[in-house]
C-alpha positions in Angstrom: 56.7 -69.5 90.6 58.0 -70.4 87.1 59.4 -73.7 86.2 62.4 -71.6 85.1 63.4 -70.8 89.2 63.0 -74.4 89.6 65.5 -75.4 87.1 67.5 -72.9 87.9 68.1 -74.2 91.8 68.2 -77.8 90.3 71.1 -77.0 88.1 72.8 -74.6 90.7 72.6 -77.1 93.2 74.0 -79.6 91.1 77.0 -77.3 90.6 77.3 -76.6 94.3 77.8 -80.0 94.9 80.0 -80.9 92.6 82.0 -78.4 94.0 81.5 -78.9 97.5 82.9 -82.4 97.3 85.7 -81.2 94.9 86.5 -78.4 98.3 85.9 -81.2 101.0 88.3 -84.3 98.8 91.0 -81.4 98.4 91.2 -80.8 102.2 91.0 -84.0 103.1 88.6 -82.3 105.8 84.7 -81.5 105.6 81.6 -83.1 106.9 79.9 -83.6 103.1 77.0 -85.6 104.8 75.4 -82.2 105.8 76.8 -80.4 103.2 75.0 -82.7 100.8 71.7 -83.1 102.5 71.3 -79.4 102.9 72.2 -78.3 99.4 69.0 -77.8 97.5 68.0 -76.0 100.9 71.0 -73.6 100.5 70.3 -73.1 96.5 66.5 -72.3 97.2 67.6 -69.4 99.4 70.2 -68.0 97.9 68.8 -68.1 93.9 64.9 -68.2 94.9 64.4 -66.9 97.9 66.6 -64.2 100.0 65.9 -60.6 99.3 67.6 -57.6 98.6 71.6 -57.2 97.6 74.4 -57.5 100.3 74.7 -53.7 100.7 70.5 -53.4 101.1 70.0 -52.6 105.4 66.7 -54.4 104.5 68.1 -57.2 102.8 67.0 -61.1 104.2 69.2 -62.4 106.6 70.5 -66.1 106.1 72.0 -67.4 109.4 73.7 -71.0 109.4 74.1 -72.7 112.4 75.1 -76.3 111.5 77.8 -74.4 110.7 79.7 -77.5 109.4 78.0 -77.3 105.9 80.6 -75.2 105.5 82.0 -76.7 102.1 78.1 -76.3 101.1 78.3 -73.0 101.7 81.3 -71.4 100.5 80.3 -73.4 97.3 77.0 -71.4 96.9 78.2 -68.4 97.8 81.1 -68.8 95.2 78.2 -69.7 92.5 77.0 -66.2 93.9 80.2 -64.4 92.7 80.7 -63.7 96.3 84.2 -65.4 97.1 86.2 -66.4 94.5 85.9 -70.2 93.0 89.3 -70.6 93.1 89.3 -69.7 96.9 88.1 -73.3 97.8 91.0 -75.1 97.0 92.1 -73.4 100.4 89.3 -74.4 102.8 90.3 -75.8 105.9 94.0 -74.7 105.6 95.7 -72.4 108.4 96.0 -69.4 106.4 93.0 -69.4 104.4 89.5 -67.5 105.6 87.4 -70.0 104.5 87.5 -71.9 108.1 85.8 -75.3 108.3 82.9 -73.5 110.4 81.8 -70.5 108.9 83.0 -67.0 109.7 82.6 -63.1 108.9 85.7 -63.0 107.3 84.0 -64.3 104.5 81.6 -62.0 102.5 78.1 -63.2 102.5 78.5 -64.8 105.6 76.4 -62.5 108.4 77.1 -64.2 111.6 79.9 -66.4 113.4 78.3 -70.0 114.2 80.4 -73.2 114.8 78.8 -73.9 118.5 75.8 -76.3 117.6 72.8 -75.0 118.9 73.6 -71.0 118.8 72.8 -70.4 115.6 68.5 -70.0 116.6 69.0 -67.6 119.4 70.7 -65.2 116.9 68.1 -65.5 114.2 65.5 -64.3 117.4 68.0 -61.6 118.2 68.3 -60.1 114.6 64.4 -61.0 114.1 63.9 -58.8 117.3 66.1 -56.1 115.9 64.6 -55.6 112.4 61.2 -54.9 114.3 62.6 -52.5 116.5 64.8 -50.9 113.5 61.3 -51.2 111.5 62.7 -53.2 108.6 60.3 -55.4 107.0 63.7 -57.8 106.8 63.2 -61.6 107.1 65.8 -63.8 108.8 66.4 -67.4 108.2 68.3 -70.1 110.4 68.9 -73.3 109.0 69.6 -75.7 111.7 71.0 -79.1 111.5 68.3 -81.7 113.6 71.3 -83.3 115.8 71.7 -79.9 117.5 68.4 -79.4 118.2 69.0 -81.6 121.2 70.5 -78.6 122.9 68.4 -76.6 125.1 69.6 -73.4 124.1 67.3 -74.0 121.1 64.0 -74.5 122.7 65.3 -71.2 125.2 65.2 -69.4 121.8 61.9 -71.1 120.5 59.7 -69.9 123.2 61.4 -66.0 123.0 60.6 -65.9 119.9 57.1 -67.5 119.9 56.5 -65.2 122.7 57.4 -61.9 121.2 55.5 -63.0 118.1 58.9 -62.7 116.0 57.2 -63.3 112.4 60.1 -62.7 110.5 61.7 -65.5 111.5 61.8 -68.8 109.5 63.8 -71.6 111.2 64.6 -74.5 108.3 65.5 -77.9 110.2 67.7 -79.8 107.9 65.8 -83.5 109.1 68.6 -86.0 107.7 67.6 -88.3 111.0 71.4 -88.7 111.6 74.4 -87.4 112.9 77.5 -88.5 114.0 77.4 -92.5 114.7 74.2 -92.8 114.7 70.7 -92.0 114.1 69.4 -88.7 116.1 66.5 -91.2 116.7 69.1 -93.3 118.7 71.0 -91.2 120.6 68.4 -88.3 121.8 64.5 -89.0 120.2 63.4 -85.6 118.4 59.9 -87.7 116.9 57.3 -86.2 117.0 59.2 -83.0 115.9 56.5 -80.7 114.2 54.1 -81.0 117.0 57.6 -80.2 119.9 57.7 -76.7 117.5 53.7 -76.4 117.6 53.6 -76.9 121.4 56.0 -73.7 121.2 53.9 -71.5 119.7 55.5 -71.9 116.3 53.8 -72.3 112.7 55.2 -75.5 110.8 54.7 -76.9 107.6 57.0 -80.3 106.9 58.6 -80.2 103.3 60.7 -82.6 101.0 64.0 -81.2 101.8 65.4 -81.8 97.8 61.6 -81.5 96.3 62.8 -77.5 94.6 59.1 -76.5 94.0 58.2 -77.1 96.9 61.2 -75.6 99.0 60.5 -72.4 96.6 56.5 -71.9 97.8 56.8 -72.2 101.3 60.3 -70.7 102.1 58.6 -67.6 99.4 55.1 -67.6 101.2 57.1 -67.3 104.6 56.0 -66.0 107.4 53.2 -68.7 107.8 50.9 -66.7 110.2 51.4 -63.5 111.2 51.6 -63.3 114.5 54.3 -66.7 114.9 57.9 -67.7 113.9 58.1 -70.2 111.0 59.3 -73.7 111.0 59.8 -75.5 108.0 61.0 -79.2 108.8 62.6 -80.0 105.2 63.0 -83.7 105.2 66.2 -85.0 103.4 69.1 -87.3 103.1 72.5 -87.2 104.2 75.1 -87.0 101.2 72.1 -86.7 98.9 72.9 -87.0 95.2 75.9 -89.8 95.4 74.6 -93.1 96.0 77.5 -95.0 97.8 76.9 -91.5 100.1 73.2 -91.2 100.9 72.1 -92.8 104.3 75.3 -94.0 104.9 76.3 -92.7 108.5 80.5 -93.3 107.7 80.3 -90.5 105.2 79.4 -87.6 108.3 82.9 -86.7 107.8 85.2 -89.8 105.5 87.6 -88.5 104.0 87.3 -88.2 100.2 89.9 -89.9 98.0 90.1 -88.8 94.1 89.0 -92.0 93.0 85.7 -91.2 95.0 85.8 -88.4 94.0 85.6 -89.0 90.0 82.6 -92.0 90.7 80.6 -89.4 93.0 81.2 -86.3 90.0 79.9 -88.9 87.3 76.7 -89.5 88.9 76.3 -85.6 89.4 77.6 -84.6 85.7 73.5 -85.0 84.7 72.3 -82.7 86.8 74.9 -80.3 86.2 73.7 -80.2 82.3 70.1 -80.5 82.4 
């Protein structure tokens, strides 16, 4: 890995989240929180990581299932040349495709999720499906922590430990904190990477905004050959704006444009270095 890549995702990330919170203050709708903490996540993937071009059958599959990063998304995707830049000035409206939980309608986006906990047990259905289509394919799921108190994950863990899916890589985004409170207070997750162990997973725990180190393992994935990948990325919700991070009010605040130009000035740096 060159220190070029590196600065690459730093700057790109920067971009995407100056624009996410542009998208998220125009709707007056958006949970930047996630969106934020899951950014450098999203820019590793999509301009280090993924392989193969959106009309490759082999191509890497990216599957989001805290599905409300969708403002994170879009952004990334529009950095892609995928959608559009202009496009999210209509998130969240009634006519628009860019729905506040992703969707298909949108190009780049390769499965439905919105129903917290979901997005797992189709990562271990396409993982299953590239071995019996023979495709050397990789599929990623990047969950948020709070939904991994629903069962339906730990249903899809042990399938895919069991069938040895290898080509899957789950990313937990591991803010500690979801809506009202810390996921520590409401349903204990601690001690996390041994719970994925147990499973019969692999798991290495990252810095969830260290780029270097998001690049090598999510690059180096699978972990073992013969078990599913979790990488528990440890970050901080509404990384990158100060009166943001760690602050549990901004899992879904509304954005005013006076916020809005203090949380852009802190990010114009990144953006041009």
């Amino acid at each position: 890995m060159s220190s070029q890549d590196a600065a690459l995702v730093r700057r790109q990330a920067a971009r995407a989240r100056a624009l996410a919170l542009t998208t998220v203050s125009t709707a007056g709708t958006g949970h930047i929180g996630a969106d934020l903490s899951a950014m450098d996540i999203l820019c590793a993937l999509y301009f280090g990581v993924l392989r193969g071009g959106p009309d490759d059958p082999d191509r890497d599959r990216f599957i989001l299932s805290k599905a409300h990063a969708s403002a994170a998304m879009y952004s990334v995707l529009a950095l892609k040349g995928m959608l559009p830049e202009e496009e999210l000035a209509t998130f969240g409206s009634a006519d628009s495709r860019l729905s506040t939980v992703v969707s298909t309608r949108v190009p780049g986006i390769e499965f439905n999720t919105g129903s917290l906990g979901h997005g797992l047990s189709l990562g271990a259905g396409a993982a299953l499906g590239a071995r019996v289509q023979g495709s050397a394919r990789r599929t990623f799921v990047l969950t948020g922590d709070g939904e991994l108190q629903e069962g339906s994950n730990w249903e899809a863990a042990m399938l895919a430990a069991s069938r040895k899916l290898s080509s899957l890589v789950v990313i937990v985004d591991r803010n500690l904190a979801q809506k009202g409170a810390s996921t520590e207070d409401i349903n204990a997750l601690e001690p996390l990477d041994e719970k994925w162990r147990s499973f019969g997973w692999a798991v290495r725990t990252v810095d969830g905004h260290d780029v270097e180190e998001l690049l090598k393992v999510l690059r180096d994935a699978p972990l073992e050959e013969s078990r599913p990948t979790c990488v528990i990325a440890s970050t901080v919700k509404g990384k990158g704006v100060s009166f943001m991070e760690r602050n549990l009010e901004w899992h879904s605040r509304r954005l005013t444009p006076d916020l809005l130009d203090q949380a852009l000035q802190e990010l114009e740096h990144g953006i041009h270095n």
